[in-house]
C-alpha positions in Angstrom: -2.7 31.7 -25.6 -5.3 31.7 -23.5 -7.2 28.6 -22.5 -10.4 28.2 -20.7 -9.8 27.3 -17.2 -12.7 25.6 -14.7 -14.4 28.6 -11.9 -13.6 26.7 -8.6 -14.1 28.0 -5.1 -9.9 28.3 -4.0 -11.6 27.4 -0.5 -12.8 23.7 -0.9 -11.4 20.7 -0.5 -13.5 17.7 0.3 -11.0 15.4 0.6 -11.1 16.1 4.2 -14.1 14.7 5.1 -14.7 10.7 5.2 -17.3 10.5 2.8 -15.5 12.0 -0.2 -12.5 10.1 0.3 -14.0 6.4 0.6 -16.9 7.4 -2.2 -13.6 7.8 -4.8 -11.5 4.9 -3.4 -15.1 2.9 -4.4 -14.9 4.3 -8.0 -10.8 4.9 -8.8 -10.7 1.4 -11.0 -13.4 2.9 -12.9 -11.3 6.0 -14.3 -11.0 5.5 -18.0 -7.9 4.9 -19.1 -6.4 5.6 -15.9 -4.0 2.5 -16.1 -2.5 3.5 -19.4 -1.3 6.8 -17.3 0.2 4.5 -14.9 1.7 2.4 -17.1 3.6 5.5 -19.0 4.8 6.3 -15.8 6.0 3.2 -14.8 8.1 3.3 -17.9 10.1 6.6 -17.4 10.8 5.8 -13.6 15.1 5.2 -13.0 16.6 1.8 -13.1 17.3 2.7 -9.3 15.4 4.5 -7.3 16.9 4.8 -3.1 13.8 6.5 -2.2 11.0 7.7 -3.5 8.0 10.3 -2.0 4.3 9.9 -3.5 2.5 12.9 -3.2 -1.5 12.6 -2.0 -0.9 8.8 -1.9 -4.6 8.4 -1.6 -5.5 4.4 -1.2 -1.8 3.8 -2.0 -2.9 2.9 -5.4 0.7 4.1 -7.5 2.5 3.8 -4.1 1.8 0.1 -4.8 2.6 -0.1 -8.3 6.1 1.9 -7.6 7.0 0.0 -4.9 6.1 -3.4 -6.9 8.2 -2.0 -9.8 10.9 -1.4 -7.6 10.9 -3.2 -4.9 14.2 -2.4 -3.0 13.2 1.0 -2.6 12.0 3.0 0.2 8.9 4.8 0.2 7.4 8.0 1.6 3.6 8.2 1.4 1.9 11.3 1.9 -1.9 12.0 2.5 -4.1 14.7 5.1 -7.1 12.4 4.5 -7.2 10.6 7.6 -10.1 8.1 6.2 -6.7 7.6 2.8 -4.2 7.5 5.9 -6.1 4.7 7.5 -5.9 2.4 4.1 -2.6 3.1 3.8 -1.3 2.2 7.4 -3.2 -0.8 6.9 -2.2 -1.9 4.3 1.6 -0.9 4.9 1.5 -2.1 8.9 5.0 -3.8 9.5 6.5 -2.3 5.5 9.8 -1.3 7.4 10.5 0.3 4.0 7.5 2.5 3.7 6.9 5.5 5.9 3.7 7.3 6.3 3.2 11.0 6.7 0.5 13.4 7.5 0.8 16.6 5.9 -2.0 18.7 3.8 0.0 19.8 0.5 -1.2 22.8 0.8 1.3 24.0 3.2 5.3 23.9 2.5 6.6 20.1 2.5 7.9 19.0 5.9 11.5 17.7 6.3 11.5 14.5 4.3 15.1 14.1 3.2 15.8 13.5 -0.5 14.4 11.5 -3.1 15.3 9.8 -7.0 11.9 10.4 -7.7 8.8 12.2 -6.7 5.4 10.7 -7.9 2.0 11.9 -7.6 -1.1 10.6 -8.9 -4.6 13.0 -9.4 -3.5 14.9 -5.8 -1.8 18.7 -7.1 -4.8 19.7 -8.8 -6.7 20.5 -5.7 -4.7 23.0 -4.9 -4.6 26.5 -5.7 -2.8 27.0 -8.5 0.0 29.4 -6.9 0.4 26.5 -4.4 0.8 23.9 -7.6 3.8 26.5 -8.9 5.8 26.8 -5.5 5.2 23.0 -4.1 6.6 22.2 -8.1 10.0 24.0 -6.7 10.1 22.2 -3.2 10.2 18.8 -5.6 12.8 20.2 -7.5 14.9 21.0 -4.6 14.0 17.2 -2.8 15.4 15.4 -5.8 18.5 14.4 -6.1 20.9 14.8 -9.2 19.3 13.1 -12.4 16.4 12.1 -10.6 12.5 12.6 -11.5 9.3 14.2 -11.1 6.3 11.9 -12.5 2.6 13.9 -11.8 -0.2 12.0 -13.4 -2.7 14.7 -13.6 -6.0 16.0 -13.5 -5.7 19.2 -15.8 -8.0 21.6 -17.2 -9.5 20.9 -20.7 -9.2 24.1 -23.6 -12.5 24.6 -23.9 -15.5 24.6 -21.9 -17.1 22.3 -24.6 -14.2 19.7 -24.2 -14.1 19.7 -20.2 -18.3 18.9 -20.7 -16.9 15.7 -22.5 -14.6 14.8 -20.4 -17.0 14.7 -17.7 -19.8 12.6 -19.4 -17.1 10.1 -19.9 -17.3 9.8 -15.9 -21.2 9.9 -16.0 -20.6 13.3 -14.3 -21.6 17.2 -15.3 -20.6 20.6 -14.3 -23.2 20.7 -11.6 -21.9 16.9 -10.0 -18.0 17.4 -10.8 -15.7 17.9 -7.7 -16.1 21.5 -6.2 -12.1 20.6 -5.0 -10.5 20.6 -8.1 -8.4 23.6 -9.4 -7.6 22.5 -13.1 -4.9 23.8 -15.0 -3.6 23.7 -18.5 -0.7 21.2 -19.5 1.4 24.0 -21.4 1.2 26.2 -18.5 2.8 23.5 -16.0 5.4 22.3 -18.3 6.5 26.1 -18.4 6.7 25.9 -14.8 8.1 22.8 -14.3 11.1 24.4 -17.1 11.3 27.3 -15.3 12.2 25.8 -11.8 15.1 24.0 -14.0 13.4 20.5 -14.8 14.9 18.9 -17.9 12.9 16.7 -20.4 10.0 18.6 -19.6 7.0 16.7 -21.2 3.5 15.3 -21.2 4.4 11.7 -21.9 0.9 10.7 -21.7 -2.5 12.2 -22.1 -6.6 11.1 -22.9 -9.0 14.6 -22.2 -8.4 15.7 -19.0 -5.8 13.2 -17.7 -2.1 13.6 -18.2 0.8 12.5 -17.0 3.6 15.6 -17.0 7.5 14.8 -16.2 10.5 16.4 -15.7 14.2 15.1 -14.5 16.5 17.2 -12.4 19.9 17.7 -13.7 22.7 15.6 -12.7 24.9 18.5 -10.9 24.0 22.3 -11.2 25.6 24.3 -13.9 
């Protein structure tokens, strides 16, 4: 089946520079429907998590939310924005339980140990999509046994027609929309995320262009 998928430039990514990154911390409460994502994921996370590693932690926003659900556990944050770093050292100065890393997803994972779950919130998408499918299999091989991978995601819309409605919905158009983003279709990362090995593959949550996609890693290796 073929879906329509958005024409970004593979080459830009915004989310370096200062401006981009505080201009969406300004507007993130504003993303419809964004908390019922959040809350879905909330819902499938493990009783127990040891540790867990959030992905393009941004402002910290589901780092937060994690941590407050589960508040015994240790926390990896990830960003390369150094203007998203700043908020989150901040606001996690003296959190002997939360660790902060530099690191551009982009490029492999560095050594991070293992994890119960991995979360990500609106991050993978700017990435090129070959990047989306092998940085998928580094999460695999970080979690441990029976543990999860929750991505609430930015992903491409099957039709043109749709993804215009999607962005009118953020007072935005083709010609305003982030040149960063690399949207994908759900089905097509649910087949990855089932080929790496992930069971309960699913989209547990979805409005337009938002969707939250899930998969648990089996308890021991067949």
């Amino acid at each position: 089946m073929h879906t329509w998928q958005s024409h970004s430039d593979p080459d830009v990514n915004l989310w370096s520079t200062t401006e981009h990154s505080k201009g969406y911390l300004q507007r993130a409460d504003s993303i419809p429907h964004r908390r019922e994502g959040e809350a879905t994921l909330l819902e499938f996370l493990p009783e127990r998590i040891g540790r867990f590693l959030d992905l393009g932690s941004g402002g910290g926003r589901l780092l937060g939310l994690v941590k407050a659900a589960r508040p015994d556990a240790e926390a990896v944050a990830v960003d390369f924005s150094a203007a998203m770093l700043d908020v989150l050292r901040d606001a996690y100065r003296g959190d002997a339980k939360t660790s902060i890393v530099e690191h551009d997803l982009s490029t492999p994972l560095p050594e991070l140990g293992k994890f119960d779950a991995v979360i990500s919130s609106f991050a993978i998408h700017h990435v090129t999509h070959e990047r989306k499918r092998s940085l998928y299999r580094e999460i695999f091989d970080v979690i441990n046994p029976g543990g999860v991978f929750l991505n609430l995601e930015h992903v491409a819309s099957a039709t043109a027609r749709l993804h215009e409605g999607f962005l009118a919905q953020l007072d935005l158009t083709p010609e305003t929309e982030d040149p960063s983003n690399k949207l994908l279709d759900v089905e097509q990362q649910l087949g990855w995320l089932r080929e790496i090995g992930f069971l309960d593959v699913d989209c547990h949550w979805k409005w337009r262009e938002l969707a939250l996609l899930a998969g648990v890693k089996p308890e021991r290796s067949a």
